[in-house]
VMD Tcl script that builds the backbone (N, CA, C; Angstrom):
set m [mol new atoms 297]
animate dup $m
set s [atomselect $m all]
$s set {name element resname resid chain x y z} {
  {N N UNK 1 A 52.200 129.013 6.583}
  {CA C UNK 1 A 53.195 128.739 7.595}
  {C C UNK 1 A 52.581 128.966 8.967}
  {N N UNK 2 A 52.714 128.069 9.882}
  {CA C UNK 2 A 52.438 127.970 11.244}
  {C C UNK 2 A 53.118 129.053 11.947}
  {N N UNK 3 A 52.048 129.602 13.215}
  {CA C UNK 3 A 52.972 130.046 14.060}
  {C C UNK 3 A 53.304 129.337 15.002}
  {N N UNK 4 A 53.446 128.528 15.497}
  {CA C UNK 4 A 53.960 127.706 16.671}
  {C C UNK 4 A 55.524 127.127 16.065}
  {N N UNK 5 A 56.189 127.013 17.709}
  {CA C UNK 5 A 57.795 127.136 17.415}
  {C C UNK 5 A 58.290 125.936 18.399}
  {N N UNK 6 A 59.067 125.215 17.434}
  {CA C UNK 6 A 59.375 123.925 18.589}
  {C C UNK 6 A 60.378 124.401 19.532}
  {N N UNK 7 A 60.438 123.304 20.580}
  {CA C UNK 7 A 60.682 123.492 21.831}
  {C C UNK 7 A 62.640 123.167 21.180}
  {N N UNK 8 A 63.506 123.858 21.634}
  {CA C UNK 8 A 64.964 123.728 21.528}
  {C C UNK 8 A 65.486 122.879 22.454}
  {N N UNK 9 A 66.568 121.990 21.951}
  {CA C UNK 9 A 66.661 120.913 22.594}
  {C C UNK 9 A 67.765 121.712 23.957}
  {N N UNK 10 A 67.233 121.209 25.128}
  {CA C UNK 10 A 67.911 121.653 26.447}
  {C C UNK 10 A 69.408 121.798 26.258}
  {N N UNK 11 A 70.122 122.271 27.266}
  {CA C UNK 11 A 71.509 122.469 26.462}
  {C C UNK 11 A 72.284 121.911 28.079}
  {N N UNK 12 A 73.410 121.924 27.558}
  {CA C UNK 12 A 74.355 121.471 29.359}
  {C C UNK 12 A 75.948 122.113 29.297}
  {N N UNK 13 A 76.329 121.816 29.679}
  {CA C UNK 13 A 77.766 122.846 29.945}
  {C C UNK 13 A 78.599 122.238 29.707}
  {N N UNK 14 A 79.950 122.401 29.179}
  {CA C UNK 14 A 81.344 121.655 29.197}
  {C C UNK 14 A 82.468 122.624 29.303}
  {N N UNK 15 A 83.717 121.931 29.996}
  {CA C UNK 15 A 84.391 122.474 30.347}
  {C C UNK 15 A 85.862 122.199 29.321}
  {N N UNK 16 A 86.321 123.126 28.806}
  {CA C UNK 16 A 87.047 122.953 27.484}
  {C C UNK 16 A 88.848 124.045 28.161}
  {N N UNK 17 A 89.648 123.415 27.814}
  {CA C UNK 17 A 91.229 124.473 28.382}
  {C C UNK 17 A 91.595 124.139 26.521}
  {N N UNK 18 A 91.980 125.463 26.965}
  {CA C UNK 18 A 92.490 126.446 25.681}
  {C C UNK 18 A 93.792 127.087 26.080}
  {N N UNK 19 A 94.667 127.326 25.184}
  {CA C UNK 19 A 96.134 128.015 25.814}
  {C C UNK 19 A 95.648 129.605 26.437}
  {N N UNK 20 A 95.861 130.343 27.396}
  {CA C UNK 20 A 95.719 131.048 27.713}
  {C C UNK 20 A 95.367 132.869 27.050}
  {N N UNK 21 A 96.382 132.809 25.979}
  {CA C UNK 21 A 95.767 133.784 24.837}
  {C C UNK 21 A 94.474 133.641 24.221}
  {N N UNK 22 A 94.169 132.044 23.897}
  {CA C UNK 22 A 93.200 132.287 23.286}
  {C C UNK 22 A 91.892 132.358 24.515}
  {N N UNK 23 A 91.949 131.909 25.332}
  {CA C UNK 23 A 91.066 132.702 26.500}
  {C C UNK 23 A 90.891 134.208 26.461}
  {N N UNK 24 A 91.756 134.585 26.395}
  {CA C UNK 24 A 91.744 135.897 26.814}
  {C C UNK 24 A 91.418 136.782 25.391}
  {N N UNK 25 A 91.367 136.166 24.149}
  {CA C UNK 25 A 90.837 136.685 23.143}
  {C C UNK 25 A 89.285 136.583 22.866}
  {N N UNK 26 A 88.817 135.541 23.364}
  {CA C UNK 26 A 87.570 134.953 23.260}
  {C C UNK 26 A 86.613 135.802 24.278}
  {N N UNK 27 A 87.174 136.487 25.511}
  {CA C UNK 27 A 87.039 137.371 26.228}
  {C C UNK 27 A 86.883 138.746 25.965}
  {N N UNK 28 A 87.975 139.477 25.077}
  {CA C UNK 28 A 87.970 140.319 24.274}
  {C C UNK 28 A 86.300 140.471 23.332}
  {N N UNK 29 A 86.743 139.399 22.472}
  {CA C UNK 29 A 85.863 139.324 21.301}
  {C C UNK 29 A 84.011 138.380 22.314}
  {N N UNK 30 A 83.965 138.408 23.181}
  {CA C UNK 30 A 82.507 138.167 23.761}
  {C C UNK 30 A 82.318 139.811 24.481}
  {N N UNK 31 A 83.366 140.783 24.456}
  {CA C UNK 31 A 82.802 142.228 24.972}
  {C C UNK 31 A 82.293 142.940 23.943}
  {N N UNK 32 A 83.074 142.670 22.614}
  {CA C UNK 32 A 82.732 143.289 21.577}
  {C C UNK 32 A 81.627 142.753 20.631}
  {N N UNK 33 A 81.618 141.535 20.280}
  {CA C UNK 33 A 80.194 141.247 20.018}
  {C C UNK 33 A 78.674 141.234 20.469}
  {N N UNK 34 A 79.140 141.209 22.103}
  {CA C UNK 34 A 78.179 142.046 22.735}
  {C C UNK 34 A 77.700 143.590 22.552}
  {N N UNK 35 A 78.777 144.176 22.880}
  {CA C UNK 35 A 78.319 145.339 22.272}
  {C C UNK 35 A 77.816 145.743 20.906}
  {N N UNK 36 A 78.111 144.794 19.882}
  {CA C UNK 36 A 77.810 145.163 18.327}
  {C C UNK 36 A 76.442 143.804 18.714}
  {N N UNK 37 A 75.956 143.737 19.472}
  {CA C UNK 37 A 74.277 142.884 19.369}
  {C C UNK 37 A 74.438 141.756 18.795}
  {N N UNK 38 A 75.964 140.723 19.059}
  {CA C UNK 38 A 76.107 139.424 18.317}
  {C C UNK 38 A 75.960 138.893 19.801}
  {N N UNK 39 A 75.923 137.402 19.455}
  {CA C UNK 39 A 75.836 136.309 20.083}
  {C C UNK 39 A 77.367 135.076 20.011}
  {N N UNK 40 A 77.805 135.503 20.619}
  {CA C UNK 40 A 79.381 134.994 20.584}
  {C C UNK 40 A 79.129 133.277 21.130}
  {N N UNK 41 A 78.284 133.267 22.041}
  {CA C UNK 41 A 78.429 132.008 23.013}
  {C C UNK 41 A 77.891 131.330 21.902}
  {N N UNK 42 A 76.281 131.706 20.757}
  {CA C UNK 42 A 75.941 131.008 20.011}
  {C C UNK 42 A 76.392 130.196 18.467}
  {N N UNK 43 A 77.515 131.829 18.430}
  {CA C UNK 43 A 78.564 131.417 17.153}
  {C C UNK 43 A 79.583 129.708 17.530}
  {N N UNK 44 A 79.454 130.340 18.554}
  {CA C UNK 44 A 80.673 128.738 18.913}
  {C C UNK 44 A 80.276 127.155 19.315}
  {N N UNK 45 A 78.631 127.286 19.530}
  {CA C UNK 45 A 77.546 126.532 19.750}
  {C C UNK 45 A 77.828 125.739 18.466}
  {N N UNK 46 A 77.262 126.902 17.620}
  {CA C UNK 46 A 77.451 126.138 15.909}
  {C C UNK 46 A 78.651 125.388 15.356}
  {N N UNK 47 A 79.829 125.931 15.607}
  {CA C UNK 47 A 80.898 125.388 15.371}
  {C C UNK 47 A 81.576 123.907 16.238}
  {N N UNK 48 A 80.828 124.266 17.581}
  {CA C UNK 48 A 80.983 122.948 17.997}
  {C C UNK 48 A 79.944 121.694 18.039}
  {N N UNK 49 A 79.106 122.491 17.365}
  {CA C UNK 49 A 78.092 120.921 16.323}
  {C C UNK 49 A 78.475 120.625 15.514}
  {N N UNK 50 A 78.876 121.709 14.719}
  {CA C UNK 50 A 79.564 121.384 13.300}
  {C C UNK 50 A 80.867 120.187 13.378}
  {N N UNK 51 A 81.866 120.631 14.032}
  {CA C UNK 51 A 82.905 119.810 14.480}
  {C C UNK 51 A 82.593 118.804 15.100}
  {N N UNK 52 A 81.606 118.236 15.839}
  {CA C UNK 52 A 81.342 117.185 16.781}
  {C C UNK 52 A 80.599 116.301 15.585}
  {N N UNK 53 A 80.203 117.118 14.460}
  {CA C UNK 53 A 79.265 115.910 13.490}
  {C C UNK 53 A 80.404 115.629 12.425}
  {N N UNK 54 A 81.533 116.545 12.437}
  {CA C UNK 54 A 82.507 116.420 11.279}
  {C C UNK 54 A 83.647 115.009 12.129}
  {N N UNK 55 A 83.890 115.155 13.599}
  {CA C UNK 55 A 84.445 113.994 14.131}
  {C C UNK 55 A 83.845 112.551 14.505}
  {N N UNK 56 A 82.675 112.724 14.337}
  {CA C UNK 56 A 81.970 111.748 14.529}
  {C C UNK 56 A 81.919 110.799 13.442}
  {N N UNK 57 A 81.716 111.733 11.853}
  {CA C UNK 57 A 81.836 110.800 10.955}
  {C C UNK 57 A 83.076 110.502 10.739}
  {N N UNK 58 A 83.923 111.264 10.700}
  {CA C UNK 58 A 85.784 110.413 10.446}
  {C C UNK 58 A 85.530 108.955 11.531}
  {N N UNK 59 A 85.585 109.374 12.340}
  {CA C UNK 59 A 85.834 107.755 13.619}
  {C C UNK 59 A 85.037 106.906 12.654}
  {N N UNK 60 A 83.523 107.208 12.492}
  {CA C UNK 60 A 82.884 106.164 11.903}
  {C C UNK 60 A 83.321 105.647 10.635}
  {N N UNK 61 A 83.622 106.743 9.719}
  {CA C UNK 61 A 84.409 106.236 8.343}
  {C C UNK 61 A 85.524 104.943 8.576}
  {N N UNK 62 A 86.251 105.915 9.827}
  {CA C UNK 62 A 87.810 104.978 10.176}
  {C C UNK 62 A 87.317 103.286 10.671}
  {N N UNK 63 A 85.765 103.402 11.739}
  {CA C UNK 63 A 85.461 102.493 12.194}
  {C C UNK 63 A 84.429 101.316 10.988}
  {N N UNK 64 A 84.271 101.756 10.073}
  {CA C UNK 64 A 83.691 101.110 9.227}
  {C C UNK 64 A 81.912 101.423 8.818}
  {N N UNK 65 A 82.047 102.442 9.977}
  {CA C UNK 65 A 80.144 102.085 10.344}
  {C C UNK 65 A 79.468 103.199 9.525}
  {N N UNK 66 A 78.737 103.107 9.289}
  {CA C UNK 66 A 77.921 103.904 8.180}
  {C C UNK 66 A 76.346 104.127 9.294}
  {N N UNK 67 A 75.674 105.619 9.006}
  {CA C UNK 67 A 74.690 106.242 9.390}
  {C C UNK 67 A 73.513 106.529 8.419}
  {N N UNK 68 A 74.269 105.473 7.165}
  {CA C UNK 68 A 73.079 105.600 5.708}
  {C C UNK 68 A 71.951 105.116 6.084}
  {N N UNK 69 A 71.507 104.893 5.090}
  {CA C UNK 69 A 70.023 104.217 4.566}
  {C C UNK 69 A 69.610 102.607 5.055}
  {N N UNK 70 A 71.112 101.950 4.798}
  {CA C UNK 70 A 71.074 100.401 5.317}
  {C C UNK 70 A 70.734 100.120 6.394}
  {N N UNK 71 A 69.873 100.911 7.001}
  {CA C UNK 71 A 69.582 100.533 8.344}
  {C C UNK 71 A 70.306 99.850 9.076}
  {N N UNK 72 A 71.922 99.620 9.432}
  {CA C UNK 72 A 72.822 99.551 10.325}
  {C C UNK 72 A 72.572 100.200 11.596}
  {N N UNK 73 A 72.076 101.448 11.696}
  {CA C UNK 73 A 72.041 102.393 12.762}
  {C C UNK 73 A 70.636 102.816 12.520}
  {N N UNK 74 A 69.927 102.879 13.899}
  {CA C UNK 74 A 68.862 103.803 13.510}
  {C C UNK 74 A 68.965 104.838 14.542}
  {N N UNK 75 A 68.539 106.005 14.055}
  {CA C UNK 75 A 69.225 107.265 14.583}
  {C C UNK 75 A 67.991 108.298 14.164}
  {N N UNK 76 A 68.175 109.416 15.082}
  {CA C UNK 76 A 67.793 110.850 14.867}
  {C C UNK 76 A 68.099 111.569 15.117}
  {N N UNK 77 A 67.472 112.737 14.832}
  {CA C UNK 77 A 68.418 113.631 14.710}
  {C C UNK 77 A 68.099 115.010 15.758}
  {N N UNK 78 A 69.023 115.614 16.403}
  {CA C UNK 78 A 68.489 116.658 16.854}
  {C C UNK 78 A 69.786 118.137 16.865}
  {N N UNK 79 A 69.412 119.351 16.431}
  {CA C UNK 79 A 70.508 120.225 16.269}
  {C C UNK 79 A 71.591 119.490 15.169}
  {N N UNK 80 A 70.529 119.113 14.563}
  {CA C UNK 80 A 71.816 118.544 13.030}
  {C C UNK 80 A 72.772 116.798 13.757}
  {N N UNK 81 A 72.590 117.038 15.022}
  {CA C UNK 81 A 73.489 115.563 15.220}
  {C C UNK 81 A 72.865 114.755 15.182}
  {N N UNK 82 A 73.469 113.623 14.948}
  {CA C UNK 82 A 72.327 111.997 14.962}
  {C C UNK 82 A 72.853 111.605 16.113}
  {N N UNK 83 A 71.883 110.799 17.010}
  {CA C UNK 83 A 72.100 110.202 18.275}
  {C C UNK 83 A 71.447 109.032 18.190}
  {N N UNK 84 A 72.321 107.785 17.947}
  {CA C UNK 84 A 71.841 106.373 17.668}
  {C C UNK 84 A 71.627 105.726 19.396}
  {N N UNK 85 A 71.224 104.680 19.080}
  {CA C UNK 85 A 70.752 103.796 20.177}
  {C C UNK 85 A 72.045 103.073 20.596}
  {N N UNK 86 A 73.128 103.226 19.665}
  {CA C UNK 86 A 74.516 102.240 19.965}
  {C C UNK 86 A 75.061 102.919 21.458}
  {N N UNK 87 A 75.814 102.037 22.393}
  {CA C UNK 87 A 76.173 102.506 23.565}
  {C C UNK 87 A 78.219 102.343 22.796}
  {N N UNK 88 A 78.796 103.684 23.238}
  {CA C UNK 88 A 80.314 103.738 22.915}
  {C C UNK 88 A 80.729 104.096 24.507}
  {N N UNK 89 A 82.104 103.839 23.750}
  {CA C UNK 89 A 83.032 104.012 25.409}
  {C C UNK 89 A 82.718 105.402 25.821}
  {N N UNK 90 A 82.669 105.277 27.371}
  {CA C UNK 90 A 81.852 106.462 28.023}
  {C C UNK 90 A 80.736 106.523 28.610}
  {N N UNK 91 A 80.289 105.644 28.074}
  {CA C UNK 91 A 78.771 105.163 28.620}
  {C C UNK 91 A 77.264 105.743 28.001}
  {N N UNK 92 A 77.360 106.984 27.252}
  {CA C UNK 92 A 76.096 107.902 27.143}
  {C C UNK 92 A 75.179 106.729 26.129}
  {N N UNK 93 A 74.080 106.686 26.184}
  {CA C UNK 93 A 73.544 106.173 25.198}
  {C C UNK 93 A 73.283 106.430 23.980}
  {N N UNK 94 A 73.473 108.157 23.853}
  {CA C UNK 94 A 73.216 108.925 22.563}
  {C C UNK 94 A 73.969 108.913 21.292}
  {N N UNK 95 A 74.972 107.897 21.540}
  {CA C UNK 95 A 76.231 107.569 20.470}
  {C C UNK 95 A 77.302 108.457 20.922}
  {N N UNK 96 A 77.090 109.484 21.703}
  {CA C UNK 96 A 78.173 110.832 21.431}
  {C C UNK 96 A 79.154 110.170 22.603}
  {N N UNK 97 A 79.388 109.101 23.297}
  {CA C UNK 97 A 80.112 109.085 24.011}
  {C C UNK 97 A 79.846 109.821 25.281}
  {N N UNK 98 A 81.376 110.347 26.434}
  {CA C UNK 98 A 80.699 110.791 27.412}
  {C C UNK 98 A 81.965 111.934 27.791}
  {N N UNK 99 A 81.068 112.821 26.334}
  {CA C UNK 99 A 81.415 114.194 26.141}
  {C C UNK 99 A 81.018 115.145 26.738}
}
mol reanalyze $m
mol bondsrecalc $m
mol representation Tube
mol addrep $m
């Protein structure tokens, strides 16, 4: 096994409203996982890849389009998401829209 470590794909910010409790819990629970040596911002990183690759395929299911083998899409992958060459409403080129 190598020691060299690939480079992590750059990251960018979004701005998300939540009902006000759960702000203020997420607040709570980023003092306390801090203090117990967790990574709160990164737990939710995951979950919102997870969810962004779990909505991505419903639309596509709903939309007909498939990310298989048939070379319909050619795509790669980065942090588990595929980012095709197709342009969707929003403008981004990465498939993800303009999230």
């Amino acid at each position: 096994m190598g020691v060299l470590k690939r480079k992590e794909e750059p990251t960018g910010t979004i701005t998300l409203r939540v009902p006000a409790s759960v702000k203020a819990e997420l607040d709570r629970l980023r003092e306390r996982t801090s203090e117990a040596g967790f990574d709160l911002n990164g737990t939710i990183c995951e979950s919102i890849i997870r969810l962004t690759r779990q909505v991505r395929d419903e639309i596509d299911a709903l939309d007909g389009r498939s990310g298989g083998k048939d070379g319909s899409r050619r795509s790669t992958k980065a942090n588990g998401l595929v980012h095709s060459d197709r342009m969707l409403p929003g403008g981004a080129g990465d498939g993800q829209g303009g999230v």
